[in-house]
C-alpha positions as CSV (number, residue, x, y, z in Angstrom):
1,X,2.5,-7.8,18.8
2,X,0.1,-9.9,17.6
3,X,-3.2,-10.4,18.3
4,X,-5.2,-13.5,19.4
5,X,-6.6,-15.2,16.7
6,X,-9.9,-14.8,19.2
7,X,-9.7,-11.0,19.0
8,X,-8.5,-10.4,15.5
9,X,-11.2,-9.0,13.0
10,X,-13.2,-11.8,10.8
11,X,-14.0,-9.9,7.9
12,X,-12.8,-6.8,6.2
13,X,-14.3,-3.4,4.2
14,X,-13.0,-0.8,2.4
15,X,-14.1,2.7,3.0
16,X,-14.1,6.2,1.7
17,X,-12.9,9.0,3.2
18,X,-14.7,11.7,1.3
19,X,-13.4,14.8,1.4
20,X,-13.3,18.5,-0.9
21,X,-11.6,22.1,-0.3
22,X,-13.5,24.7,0.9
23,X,-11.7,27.6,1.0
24,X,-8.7,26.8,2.8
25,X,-10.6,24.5,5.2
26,X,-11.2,20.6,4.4
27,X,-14.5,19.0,4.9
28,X,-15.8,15.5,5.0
29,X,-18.8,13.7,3.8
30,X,-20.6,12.1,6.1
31,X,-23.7,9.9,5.4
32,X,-26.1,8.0,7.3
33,X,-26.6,4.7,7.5
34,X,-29.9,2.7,6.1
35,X,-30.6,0.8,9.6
36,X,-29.8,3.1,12.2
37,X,-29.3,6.4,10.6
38,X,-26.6,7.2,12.3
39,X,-23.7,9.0,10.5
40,X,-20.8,7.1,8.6
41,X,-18.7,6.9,5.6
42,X,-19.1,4.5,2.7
43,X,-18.0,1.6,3.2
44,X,-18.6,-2.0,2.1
45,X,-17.2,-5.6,1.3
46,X,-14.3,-6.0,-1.0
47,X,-15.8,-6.0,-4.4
48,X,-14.4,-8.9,-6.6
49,X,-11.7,-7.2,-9.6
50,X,-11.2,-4.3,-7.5
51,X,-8.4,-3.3,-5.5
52,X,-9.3,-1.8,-2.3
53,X,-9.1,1.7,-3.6
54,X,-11.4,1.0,-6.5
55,X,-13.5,-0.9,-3.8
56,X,-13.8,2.2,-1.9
57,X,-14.4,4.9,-5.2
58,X,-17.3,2.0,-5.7
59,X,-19.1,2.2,-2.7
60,X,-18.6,5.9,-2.5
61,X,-20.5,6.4,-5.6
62,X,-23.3,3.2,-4.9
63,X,-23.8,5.3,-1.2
64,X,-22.5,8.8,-2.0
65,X,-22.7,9.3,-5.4
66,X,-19.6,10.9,-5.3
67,X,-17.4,11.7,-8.5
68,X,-13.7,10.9,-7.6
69,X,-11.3,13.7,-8.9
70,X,-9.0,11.6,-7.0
71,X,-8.5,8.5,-5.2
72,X,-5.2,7.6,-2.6
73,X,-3.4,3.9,-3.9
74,X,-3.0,3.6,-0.3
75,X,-4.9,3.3,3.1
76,X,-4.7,6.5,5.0
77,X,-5.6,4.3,8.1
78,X,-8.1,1.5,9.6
79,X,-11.0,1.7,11.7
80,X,-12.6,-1.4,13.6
81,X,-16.0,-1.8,14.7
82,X,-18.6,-4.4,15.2
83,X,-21.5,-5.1,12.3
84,X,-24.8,-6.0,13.6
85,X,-25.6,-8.8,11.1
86,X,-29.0,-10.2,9.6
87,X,-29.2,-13.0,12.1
88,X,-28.9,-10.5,15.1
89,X,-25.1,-11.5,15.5
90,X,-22.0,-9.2,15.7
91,X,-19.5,-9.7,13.3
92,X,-15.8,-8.4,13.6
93,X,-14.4,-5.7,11.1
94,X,-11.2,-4.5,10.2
95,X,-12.1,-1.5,7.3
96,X,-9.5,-0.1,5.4
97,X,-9.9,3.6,4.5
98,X,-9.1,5.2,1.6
99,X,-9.0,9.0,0.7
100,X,-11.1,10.6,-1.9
101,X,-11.2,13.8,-3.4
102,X,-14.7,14.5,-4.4
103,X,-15.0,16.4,-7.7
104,X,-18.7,16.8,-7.7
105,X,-21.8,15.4,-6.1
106,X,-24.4,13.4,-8.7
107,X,-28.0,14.1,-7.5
108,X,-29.2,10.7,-8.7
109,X,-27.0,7.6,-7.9
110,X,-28.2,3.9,-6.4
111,X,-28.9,4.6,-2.6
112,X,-30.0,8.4,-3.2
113,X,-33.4,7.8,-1.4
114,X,-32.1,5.6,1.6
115,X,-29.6,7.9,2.6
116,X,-28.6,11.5,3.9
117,X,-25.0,13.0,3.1
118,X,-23.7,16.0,4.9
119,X,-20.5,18.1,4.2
120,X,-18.9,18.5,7.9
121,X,-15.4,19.8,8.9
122,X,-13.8,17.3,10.2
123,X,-13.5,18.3,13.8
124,X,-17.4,18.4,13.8
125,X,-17.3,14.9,11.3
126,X,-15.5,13.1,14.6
127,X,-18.2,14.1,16.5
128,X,-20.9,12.8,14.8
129,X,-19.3,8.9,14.0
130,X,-18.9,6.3,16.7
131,X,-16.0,4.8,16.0
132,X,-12.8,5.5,18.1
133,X,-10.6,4.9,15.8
134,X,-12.7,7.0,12.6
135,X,-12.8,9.4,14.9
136,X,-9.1,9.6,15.3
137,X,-8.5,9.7,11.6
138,X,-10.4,12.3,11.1
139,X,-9.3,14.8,13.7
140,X,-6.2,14.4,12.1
141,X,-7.1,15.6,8.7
């Protein structure tokens, strides 16, 4: 069915869902944002010559800096949520994610000192993020 043009999302991101063996458990990098602090994955705008996948291997690095050993063509789902905007507004967003399996961790990268990263399983990942629909992707990992 579709959706109101009223209630459909105005923008769109791509994110990373971040993720390594350990043992024969998966776990999911988590990291916090630079307003709120609040745990999240990377995500960001569409960056211009990238598909969405290389999009989100991008902005996993830029907030992460994560070293792919792998990176799904494909969305393994979307998550929506509302982004608090300069101005004070809420803006509408419809993110993309994209699975990627980490291969190491750099300890220098762009937002090293404006962010946190944590390793979770993803049972305790869902608790930590806000988003419904995040957290439904990643109970199912």
């Amino acid at each position: 069915m579709a959706r109101p043009l009223i209630l459909r999302p105005h923008r769109v991101q791509c994110a990373a869902l971040c993720t390594r063996n350990a043992g024969n458990d998966r776990e999911v990098l988590l990291i916090t944002s630079r307003g709120t602090g609040r745990w999240i994955i990377p995500k960001g705008w569409p960056i211009e010559g990238l598909d969405g996948a290389g999009t989100a291997r991008q902005e996993a690095w830029e907030e992460a800096g994560v070293c792919a050993d792998s990176v799904a063509p494909e969305p393994v789902g979307q998550f929506s949520y509302n982004k608090i905007l300069k101005d004070g507004s809420a803006q509408s967003v419809l993110t993309s994610v994209y699975q990627i399996q980490v291969a190491e961790l750099a300890e220098d990268f762009p937002e090293a000192h404006q962010r946190k990263r944590r390793w979770f399983s993803p049972t305790k990942a869902a608790e930590q993020v806000r988003e419904p629909e995040l957290r439904d992707l990643l109970l199912q990992l």
